[in-house]
C-alpha positions as CSV (number, residue, x, y, z in Angstrom):
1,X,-17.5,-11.7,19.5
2,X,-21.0,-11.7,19.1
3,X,-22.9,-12.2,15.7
4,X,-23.7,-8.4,15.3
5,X,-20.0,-7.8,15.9
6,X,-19.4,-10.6,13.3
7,X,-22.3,-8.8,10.5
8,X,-19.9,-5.7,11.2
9,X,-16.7,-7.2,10.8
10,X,-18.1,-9.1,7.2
11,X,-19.8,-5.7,6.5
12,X,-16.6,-4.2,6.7
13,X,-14.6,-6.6,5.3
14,X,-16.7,-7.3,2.1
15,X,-16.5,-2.9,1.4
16,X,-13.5,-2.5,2.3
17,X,-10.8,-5.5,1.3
18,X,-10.4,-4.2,-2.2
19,X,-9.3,-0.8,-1.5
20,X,-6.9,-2.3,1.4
21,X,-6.0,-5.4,-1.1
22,X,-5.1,-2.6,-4.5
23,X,-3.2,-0.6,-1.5
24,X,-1.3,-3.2,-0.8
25,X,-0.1,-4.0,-4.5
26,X,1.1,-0.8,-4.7
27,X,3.0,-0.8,-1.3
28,X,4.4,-4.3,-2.4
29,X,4.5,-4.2,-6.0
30,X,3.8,-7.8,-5.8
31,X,0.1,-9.2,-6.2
32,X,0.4,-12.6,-4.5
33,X,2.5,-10.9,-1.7
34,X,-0.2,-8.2,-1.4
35,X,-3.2,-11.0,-0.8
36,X,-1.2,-12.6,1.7
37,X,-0.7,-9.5,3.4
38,X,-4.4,-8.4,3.4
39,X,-5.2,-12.0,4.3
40,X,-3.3,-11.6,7.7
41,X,-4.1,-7.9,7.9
42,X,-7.8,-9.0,8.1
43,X,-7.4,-11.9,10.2
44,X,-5.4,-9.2,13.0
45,X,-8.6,-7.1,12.8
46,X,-10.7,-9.4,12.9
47,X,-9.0,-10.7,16.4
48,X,-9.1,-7.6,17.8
49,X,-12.6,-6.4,16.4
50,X,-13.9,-5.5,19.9
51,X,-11.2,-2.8,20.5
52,X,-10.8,-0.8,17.4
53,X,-12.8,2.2,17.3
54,X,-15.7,3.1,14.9
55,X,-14.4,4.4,11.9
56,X,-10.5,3.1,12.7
57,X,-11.1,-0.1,11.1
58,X,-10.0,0.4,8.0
59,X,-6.2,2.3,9.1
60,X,-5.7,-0.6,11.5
61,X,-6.0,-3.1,8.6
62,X,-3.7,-0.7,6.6
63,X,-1.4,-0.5,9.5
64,X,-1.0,-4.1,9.9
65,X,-0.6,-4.8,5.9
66,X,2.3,-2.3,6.7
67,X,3.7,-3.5,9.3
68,X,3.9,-7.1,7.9
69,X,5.4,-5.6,4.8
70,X,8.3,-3.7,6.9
71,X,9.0,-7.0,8.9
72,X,9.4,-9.2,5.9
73,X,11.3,-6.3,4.4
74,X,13.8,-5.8,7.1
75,X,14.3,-9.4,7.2
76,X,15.7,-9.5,4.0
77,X,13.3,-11.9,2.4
78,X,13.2,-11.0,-1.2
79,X,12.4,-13.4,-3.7
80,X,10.9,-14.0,-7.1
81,X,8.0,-16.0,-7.8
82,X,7.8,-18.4,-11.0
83,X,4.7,-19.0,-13.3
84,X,4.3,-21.8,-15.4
85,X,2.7,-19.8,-18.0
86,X,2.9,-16.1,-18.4
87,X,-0.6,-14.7,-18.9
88,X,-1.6,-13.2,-22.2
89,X,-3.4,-10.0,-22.8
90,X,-5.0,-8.9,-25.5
91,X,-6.1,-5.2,-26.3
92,X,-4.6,-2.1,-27.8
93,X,-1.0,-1.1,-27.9
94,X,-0.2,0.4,-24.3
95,X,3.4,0.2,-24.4
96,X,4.0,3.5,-23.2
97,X,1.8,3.5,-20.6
98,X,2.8,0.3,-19.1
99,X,6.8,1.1,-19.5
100,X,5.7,4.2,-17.6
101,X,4.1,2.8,-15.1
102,X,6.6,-0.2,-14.8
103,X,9.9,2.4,-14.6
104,X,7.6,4.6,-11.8
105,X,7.3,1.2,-9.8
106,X,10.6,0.1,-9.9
107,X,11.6,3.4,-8.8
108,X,9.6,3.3,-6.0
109,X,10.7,0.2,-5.2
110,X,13.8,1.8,-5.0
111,X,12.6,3.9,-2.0
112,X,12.5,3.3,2.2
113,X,9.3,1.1,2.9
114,X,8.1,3.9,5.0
115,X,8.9,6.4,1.9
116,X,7.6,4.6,-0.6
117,X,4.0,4.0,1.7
118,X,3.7,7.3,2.4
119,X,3.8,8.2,-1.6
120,X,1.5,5.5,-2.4
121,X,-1.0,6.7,0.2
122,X,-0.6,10.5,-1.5
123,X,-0.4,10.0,-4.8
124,X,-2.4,6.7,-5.8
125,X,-4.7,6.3,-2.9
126,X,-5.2,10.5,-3.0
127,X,-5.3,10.8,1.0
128,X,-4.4,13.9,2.8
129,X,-1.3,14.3,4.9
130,X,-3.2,13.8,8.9
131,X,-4.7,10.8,7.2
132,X,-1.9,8.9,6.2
133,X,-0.4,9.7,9.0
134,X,-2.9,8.2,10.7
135,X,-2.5,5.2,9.0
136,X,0.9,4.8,9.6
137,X,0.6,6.1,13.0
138,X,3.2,8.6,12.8
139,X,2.9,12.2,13.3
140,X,1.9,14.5,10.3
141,X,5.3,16.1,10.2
142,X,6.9,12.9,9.5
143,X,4.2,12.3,7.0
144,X,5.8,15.4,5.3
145,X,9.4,14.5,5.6
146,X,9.4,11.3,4.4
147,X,7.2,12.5,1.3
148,X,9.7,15.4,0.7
149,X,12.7,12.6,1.2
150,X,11.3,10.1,-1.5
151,X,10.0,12.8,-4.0
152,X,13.7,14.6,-3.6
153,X,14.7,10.8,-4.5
154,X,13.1,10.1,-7.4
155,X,13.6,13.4,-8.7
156,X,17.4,13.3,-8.3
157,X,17.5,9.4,-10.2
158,X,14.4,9.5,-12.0
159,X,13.3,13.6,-12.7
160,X,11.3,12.2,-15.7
161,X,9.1,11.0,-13.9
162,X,8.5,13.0,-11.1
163,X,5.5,15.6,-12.4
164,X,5.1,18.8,-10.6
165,X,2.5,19.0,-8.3
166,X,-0.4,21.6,-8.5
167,X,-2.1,22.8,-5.9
């Protein structure tokens, strides 16, 4: 790789890491699991910089976040992580909002990998169908079947909160 190739990749990197790294969160529902994710996700597209098209840099990050993700899912490792401390916050009272978003997370969590991604990529990261399938290099019909499967999901064990959407 040559240093212009190298002022791209950084270029890239330094826009793009936070959108991929707060994807990632979501799709895990685990911070520390997320950075480790993007960490290798970046190193993968880093190493193969010279063959990803213009403009495909940022889905084959996201793919390869994924596809860690499946691979540590399917093997079964699931496990909590300790803190010496819990952090404090301080602000105003957003109970609700939190126990919203907390029960929305741990009903996605309840989802397929695939499922749950493909939500995530709709509804937080507000892409269209052809992109997110693009991302996660399936076709778009799958895109919509697995979004139909996960909504139908969380509207059968948790219809409060699955909002309607409008179009």
């Amino acid at each position: 790789m040559d240093v212009g190739e190298d002022r791209e990749f950084v270029d890239f990197a330094v826009a793009r890491m936070p959108a991929v790294l707060s994807w990632a969160h979501r799709v895990t529902g685990d911070h520390g699991r997320a950075e480790d994710l993007v960490q290798h996700a970046f190193a993968a597209t880093h190493r193969h910089w010279w063959r990803i098209t213009p403009g495909g840099a940022e889905a084959y990050a996201r793919r390869a976040v994924l596809n860690a993700h499946l691979s540590w899912w399917r093997r079964g490792v699931r496990t909590e992580r300790c803190v010496a401390q819990v952090p404090e916050r301080a602000g105003g009272d957003l109970t609700a909002a939190v126990d919203e978003r907390d029960a929305m997370w741990a009903a996605l969590a309840t989802l397929p990998p695939r499922q749950r991604a493909v939500l995530v990529l709709r509804y937080y990261e507000d892409l269209p169908e052809a992109e997110i399938a693009r991302v996660l290099d399936v076709s778009p019909g799958t895109v919509k079947s697995q979004a139909a499967r996960g909504l139908a999901r969380l509207r059968a064990t948790r219809p409060e909160l699955v909002r309607e959407e409008r179009r």
